[in-house]
Each structure stands twice: as C-alpha cells, then as structure tokens.
MDTraj code that builds the backbone (N, CA, C; nanometers):
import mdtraj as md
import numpy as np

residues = "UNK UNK UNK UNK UNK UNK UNK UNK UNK UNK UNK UNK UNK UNK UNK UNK UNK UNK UNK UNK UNK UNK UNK UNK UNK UNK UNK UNK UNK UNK UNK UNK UNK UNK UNK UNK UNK UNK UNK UNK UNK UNK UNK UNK UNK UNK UNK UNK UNK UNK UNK UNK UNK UNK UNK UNK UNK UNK UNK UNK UNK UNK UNK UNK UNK UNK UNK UNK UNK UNK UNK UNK UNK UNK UNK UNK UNK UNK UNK UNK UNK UNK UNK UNK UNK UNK UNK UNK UNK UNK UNK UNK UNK UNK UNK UNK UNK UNK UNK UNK UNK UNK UNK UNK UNK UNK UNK UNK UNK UNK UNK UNK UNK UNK UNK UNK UNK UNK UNK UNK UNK UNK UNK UNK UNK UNK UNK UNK UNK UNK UNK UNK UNK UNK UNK UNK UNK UNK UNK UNK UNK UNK UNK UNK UNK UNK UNK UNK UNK UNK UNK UNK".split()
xyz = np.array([
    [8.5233, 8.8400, -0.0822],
    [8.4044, 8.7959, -0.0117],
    [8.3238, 8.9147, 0.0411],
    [8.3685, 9.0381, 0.0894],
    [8.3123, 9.1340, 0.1293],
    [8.2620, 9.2096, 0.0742],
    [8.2910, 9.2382, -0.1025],
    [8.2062, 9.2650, -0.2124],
    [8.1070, 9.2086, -0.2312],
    [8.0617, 9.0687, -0.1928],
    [7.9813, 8.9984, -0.2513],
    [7.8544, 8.9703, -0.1422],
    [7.8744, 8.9880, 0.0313],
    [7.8305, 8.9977, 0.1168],
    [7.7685, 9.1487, 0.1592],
    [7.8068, 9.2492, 0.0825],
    [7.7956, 9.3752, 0.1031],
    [7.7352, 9.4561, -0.0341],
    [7.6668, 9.3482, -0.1184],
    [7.6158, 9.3768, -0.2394],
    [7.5007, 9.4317, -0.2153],
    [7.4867, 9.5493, -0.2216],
    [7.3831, 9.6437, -0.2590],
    [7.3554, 9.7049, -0.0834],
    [7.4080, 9.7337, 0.0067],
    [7.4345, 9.7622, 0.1316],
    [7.3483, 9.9053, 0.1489],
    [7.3895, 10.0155, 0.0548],
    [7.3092, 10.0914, 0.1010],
    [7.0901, 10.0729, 0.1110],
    [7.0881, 10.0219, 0.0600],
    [6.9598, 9.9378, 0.0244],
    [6.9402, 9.8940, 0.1459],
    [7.0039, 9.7762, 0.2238],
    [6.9784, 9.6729, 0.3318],
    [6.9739, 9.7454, 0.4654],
    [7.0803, 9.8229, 0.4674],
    [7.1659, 9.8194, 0.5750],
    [7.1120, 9.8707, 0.7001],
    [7.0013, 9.9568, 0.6565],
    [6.8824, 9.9865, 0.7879],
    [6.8326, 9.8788, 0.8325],
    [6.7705, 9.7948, 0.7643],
    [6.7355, 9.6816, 0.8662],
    [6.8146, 9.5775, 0.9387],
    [6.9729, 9.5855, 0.8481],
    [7.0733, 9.4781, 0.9385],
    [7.0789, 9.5434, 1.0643],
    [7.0936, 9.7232, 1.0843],
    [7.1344, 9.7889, 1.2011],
    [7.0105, 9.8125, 1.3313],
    [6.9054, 9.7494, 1.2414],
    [6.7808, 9.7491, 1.3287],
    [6.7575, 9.6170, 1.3999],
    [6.8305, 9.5005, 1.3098],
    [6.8162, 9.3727, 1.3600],
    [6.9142, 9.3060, 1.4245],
    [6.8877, 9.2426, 1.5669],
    [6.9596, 9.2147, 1.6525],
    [7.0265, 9.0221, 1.5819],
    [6.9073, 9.0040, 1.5620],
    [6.8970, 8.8530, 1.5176],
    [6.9880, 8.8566, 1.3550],
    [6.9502, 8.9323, 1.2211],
    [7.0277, 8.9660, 1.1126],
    [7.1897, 9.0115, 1.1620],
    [7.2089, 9.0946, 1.2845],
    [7.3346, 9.1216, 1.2737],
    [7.4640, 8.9710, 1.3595],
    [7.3530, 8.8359, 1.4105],
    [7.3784, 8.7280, 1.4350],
    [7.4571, 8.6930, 1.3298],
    [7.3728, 8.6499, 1.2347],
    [7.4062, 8.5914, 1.0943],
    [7.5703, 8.6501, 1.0521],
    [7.4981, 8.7571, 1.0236],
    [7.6255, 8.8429, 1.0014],
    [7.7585, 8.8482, 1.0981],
    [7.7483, 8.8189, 1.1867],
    [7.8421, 8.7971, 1.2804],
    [7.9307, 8.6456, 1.2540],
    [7.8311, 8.5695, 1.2727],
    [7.8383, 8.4131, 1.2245],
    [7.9654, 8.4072, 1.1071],
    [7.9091, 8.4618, 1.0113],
    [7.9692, 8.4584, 0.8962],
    [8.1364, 8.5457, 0.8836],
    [8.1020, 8.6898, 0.9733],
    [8.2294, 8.7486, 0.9701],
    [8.3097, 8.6533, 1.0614],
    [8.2337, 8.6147, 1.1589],
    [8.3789, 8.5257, 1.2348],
    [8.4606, 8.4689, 1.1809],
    [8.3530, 8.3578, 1.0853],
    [8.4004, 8.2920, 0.9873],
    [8.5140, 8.2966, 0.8858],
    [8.4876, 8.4075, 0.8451],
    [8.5800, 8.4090, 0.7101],
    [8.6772, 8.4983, 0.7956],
    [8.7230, 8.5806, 0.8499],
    [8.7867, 8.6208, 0.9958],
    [8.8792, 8.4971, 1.0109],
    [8.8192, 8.4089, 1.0851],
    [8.9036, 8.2707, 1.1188],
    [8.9978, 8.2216, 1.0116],
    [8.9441, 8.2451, 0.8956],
    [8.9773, 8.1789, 0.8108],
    [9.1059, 8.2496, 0.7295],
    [9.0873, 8.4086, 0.7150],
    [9.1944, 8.4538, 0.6865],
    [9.2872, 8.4712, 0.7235],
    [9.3266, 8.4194, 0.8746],
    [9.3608, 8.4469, 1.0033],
    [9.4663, 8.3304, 1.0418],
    [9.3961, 8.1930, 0.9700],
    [9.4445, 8.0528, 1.0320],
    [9.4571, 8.0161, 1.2043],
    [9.3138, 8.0752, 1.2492],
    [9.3304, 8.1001, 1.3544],
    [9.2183, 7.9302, 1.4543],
    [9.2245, 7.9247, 1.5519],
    [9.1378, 7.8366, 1.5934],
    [9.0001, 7.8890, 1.6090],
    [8.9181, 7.7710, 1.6134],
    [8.7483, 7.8091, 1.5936],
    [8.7066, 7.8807, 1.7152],
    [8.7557, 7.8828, 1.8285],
    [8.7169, 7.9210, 1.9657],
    [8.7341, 8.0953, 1.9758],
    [8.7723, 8.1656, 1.8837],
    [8.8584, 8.3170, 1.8972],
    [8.6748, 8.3594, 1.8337],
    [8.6997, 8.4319, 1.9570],
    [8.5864, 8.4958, 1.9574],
    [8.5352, 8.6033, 1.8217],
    [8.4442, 8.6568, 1.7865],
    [8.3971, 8.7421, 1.6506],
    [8.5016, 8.8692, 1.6711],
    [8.4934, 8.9156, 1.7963],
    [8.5418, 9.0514, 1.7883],
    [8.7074, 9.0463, 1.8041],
    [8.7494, 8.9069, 1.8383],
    [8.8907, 8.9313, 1.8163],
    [8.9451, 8.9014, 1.6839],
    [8.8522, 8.7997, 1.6504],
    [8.9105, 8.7220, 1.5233],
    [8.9463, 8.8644, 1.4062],
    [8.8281, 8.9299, 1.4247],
    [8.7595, 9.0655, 1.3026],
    [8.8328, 9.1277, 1.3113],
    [8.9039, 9.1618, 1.4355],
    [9.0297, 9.2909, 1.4938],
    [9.1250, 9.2114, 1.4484],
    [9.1899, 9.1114, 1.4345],
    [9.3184, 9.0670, 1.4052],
    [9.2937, 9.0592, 1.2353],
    [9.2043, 9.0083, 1.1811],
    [9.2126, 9.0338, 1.0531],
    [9.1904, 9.1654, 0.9827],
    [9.1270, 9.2507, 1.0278],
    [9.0997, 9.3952, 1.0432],
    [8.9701, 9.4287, 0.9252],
    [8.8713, 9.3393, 0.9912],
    [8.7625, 9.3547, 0.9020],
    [8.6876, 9.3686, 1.0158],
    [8.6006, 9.5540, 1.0088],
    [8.4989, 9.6124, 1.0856],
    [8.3795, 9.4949, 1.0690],
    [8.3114, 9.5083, 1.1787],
    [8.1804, 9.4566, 1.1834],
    [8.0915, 9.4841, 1.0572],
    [8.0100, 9.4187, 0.9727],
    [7.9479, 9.3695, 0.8698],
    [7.8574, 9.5090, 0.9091],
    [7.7868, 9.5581, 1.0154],
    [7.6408, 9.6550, 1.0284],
    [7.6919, 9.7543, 1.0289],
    [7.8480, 9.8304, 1.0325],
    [7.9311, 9.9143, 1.0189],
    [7.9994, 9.9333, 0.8835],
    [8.0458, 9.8612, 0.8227],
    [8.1004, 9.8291, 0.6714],
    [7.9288, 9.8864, 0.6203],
    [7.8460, 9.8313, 0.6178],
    [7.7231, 9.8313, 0.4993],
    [7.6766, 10.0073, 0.5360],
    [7.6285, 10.0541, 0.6663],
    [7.5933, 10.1967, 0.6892],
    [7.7244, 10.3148, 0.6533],
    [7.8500, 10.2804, 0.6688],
    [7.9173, 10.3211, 0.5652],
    [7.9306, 10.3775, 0.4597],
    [7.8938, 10.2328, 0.3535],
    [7.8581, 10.2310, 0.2168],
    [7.7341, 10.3189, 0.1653],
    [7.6405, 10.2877, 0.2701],
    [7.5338, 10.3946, 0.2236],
    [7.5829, 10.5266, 0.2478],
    [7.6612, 10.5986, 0.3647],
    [7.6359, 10.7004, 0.3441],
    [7.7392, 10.7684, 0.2446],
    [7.8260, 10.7102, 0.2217],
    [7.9394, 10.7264, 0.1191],
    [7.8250, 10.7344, -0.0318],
    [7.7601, 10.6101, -0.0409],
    [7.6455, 10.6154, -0.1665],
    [7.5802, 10.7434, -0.2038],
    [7.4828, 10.7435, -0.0197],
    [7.4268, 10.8966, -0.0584],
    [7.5345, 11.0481, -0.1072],
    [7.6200, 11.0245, -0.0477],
    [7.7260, 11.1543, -0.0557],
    [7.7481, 11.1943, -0.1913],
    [7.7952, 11.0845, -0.2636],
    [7.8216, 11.0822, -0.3724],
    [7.7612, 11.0934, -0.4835],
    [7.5905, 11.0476, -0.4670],
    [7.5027, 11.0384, -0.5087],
    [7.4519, 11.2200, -0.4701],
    [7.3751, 11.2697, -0.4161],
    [7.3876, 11.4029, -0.3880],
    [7.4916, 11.5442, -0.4692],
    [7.6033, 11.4534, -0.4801],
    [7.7232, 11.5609, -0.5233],
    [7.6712, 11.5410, -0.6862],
    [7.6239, 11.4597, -0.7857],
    [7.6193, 11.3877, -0.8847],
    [7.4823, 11.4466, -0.8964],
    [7.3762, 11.5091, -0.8628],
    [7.2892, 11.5694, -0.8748],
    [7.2990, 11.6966, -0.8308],
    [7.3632, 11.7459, -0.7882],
    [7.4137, 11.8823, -0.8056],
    [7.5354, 11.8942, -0.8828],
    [7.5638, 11.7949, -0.9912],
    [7.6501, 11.8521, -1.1023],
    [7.7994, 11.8813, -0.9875],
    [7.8132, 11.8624, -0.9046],
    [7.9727, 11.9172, -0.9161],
    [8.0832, 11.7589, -0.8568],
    [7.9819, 11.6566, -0.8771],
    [8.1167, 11.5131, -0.8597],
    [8.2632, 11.5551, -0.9381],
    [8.3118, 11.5214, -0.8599],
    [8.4604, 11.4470, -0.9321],
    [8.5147, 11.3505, -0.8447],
    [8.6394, 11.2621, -0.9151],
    [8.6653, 11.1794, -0.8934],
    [8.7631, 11.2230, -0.7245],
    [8.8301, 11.3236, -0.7111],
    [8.8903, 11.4087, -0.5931],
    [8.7810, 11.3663, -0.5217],
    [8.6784, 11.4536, -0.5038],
    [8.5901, 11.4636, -0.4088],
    [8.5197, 11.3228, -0.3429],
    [8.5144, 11.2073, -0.4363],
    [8.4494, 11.1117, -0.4355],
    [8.5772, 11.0196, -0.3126],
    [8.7029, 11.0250, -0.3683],
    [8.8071, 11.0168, -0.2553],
    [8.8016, 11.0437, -0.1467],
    [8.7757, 11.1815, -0.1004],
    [8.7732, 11.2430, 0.0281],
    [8.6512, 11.1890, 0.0794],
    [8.5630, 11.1625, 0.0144],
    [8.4441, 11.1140, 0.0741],
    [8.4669, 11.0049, 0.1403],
    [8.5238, 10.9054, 0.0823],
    [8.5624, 10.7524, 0.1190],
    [8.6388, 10.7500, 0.2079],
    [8.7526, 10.8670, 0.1622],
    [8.8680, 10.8880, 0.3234],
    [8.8146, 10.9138, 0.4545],
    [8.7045, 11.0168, 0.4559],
    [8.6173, 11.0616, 0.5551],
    [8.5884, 10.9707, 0.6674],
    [8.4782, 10.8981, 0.5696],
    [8.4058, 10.7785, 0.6153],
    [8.4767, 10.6619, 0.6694],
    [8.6003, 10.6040, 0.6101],
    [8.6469, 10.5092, 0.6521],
    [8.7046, 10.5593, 0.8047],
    [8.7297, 10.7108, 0.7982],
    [8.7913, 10.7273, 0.9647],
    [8.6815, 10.7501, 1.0825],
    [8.5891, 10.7422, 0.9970],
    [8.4244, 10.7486, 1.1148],
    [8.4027, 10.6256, 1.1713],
    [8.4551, 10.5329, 1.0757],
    [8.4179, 10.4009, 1.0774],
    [8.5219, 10.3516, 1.1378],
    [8.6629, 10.3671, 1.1375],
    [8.7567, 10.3496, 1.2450],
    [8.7481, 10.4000, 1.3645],
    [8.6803, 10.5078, 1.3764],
    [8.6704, 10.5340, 1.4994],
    [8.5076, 10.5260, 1.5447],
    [8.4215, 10.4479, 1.5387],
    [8.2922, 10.3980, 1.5623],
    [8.3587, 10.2300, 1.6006],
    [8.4405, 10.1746, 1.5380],
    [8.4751, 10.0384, 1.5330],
    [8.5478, 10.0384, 1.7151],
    [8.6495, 10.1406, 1.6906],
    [8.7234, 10.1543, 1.8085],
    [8.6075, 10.1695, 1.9597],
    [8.4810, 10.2802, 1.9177],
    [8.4385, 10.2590, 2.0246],
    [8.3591, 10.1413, 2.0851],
    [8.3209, 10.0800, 1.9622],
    [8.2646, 9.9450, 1.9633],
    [8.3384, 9.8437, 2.0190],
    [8.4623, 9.8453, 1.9830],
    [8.5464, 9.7619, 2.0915],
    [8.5830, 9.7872, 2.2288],
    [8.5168, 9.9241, 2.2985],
    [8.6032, 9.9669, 2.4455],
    [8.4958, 9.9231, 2.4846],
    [8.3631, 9.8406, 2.4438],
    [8.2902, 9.7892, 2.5481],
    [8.3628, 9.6850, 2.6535],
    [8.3205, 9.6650, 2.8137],
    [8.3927, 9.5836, 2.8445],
    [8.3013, 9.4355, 2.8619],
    [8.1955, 9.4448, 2.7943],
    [8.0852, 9.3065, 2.7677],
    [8.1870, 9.2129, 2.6759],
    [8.2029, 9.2607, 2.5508],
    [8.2975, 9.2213, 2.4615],
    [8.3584, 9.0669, 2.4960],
    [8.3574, 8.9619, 2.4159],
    [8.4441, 8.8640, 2.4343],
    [8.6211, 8.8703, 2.3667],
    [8.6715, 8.7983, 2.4008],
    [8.7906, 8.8263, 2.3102],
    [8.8953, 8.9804, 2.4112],
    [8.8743, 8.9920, 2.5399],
    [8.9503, 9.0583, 2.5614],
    [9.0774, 9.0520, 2.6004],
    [9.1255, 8.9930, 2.5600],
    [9.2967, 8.9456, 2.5469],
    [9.3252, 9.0366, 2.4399],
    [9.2561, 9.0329, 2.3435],
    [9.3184, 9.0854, 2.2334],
    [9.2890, 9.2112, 2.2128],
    [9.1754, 9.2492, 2.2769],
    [9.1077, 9.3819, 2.2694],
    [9.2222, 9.4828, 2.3262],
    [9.2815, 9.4172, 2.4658],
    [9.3752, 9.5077, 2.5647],
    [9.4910, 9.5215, 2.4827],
    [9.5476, 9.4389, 2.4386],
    [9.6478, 9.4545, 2.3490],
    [9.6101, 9.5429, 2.1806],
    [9.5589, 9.5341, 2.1125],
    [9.5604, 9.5723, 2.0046],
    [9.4779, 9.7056, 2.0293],
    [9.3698, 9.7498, 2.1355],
    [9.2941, 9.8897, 2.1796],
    [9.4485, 10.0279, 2.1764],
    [9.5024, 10.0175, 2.2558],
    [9.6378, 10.1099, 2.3104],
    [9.6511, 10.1592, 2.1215],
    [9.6842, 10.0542, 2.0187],
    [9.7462, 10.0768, 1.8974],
    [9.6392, 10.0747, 1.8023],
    [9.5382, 10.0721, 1.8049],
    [9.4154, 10.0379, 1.7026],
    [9.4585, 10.1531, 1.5765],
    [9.5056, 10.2309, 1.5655],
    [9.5033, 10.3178, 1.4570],
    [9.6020, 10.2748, 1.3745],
    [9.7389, 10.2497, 1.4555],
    [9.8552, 10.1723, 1.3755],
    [9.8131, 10.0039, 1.3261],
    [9.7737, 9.9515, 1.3730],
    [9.7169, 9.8195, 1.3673],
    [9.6881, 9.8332, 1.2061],
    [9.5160, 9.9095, 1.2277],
    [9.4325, 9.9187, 1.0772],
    [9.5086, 9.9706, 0.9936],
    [9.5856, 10.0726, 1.0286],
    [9.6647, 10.1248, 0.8772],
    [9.8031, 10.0822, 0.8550],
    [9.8230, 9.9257, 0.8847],
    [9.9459, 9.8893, 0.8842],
    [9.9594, 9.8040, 0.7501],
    [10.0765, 9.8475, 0.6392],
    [10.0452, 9.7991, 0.5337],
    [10.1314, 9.6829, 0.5028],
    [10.2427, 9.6431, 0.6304],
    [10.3427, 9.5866, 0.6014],
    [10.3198, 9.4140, 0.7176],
    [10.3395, 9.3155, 0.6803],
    [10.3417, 9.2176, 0.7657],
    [10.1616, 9.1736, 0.7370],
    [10.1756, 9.0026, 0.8007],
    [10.0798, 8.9568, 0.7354],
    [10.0227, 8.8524, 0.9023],
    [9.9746, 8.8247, 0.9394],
    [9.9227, 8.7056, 1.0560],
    [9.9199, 8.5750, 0.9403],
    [10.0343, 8.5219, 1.0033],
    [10.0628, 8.3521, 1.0046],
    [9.9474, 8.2639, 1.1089],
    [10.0166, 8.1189, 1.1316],
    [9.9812, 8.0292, 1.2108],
    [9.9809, 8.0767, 1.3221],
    [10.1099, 8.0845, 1.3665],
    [10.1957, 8.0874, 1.4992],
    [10.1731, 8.2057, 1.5212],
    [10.2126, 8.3400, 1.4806],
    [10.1391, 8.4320, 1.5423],
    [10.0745, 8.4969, 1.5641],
    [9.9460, 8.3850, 1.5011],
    [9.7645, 8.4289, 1.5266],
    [9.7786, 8.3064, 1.6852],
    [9.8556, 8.1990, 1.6610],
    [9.8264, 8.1719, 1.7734],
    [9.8504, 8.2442, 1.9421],
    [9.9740, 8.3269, 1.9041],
    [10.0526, 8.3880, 2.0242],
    [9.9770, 8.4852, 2.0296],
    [9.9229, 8.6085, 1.9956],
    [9.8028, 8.7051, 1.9967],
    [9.6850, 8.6362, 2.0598],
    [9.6558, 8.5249, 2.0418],
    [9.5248, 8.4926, 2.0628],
    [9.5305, 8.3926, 2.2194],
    [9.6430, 8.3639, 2.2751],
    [9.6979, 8.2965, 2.3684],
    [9.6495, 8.1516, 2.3234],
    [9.6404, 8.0608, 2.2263],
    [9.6280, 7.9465, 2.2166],
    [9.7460, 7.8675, 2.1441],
    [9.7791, 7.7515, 2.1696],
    [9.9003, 7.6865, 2.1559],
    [9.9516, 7.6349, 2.2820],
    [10.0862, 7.6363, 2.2009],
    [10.1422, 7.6134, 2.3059],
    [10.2022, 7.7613, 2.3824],
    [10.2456, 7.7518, 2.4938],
    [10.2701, 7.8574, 2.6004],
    [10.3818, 7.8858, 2.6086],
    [10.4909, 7.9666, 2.5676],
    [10.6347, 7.9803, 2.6371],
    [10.6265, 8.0541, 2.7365],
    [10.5365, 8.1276, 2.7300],
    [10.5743, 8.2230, 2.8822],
    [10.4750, 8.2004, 2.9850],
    [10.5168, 8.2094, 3.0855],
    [10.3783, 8.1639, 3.1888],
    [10.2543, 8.2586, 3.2137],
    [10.1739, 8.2072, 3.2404],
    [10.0579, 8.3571, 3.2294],
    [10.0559, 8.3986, 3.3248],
])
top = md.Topology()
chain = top.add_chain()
for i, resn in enumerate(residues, 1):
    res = top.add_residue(resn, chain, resSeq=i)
    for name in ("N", "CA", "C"):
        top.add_atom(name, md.element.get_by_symbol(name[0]), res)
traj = md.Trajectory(xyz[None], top)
C-alpha cells in the first residue's frame, strides 16, 4: 500500500509538507491502514497506531524519497552511480528519517501518549526490530484497551 500511496513522491511531496489540510488526508489514511495492520481498535490515535506498526508519517516517507531521488539522480549525472553508493544513500536517509520521526513524536501536543512514553525510551530498537509481530491481544495491552489485568 505504501508503494502505491507514495507513487511519484518526489514530485508531490512539497506541497503535502506545505499543506496542513493534504497532510489530514494523509493522516486519515495512515491511521487507517496502521489500524489495520495492527488489529488494533478504531479509537488509537494516528501517532500511536503508525508507531506500533512502524510506519513514519506519510509527509516524512515522501520528502525522503525525494531527497534519496535527487541524490541518486545527481550521482547518475555525474557518471559515478553504483549500486554501493545508491545503498548508503537509502541507509543515510532512512536514519534522518528515524530520527526526524523520533523528534516528531517528543512533542507533548501529540495524542496517543501512552504509547509514545513507552515505546520513546526504545524507539531505535522498536524500528529496527526484525523479530516478533503485534497480534490482537498485544496491540490491545500496548494500547491500554481491553480488558485490564493490572490496575492503572
């Protein structure tokens, strides 16, 4: 879905980051499919749902892509691309973008801070965790909805 939502990004992506109302939509939609990969309830806010499934904000993913585009694009007109370099580029970027995401979450406006406090402390292990998957039950226990075993 994020290939197909993020089609042609370097192109767009100035005006999603200019638009308050476009980065709505976009929000709308990441919640969405967020929720959905998640099996989580409709009430979990955008920024927790996105952090538990570990998909950056949509206006972050697309400015990304462009500048990864331009990079690559640049290296490819000065003749010296390779496929190495085109790597490091992507490696680069994705840790700009982990850590732009991270500061995007230490706002304390933010909804969803249950999950923010918990998953902020570990955010680096979180995103680069390749093992284990969010079920039912413990998207529900992360997200405090269900039922309760422990008292709050």
């Amino acid at each position: 879905m994020q290939s197909v939502i993020l089609y042609g990004a370097p192109v767009w992506c100035d005006a999603l980051v200019s638009s308050k109302s476009s980065q709505r939509v976009f929000n709308r939609i990441q919640r969405t499919l967020a929720i959905r990969v998640m099996s989580a309830y409709r009430t979990v806010s955008c920024e927790a749902a996105s952090l538990l499934a570990r998909i950056p904000p949509f206006y972050m993913l697309a400015t990304c892509r462009r500048r990864v585009y331009e990079q690559i694009d640049a290296q490819k007109w000065r003749d010296d691309w390779t496929t190495q370099a085109a790597k490091e580029i992507k490696f680069a970027e994705s840790l700009i973008l982990e850590r732009q995401w991270k500061i995007h979450l230490s706002n304390p406006s933010l909804y969803g801070k249950h999950i923010l406090e918990v998953i902020n402390p570990n955010f680096e292990e979180w995103i680069a965790r390749s093992h284990g998957r969010l079920g039912y039950y413990l998207t529900q226990f992360l997200t405090g909805h269900g039922l309760r075993v422990f008292p709050a």
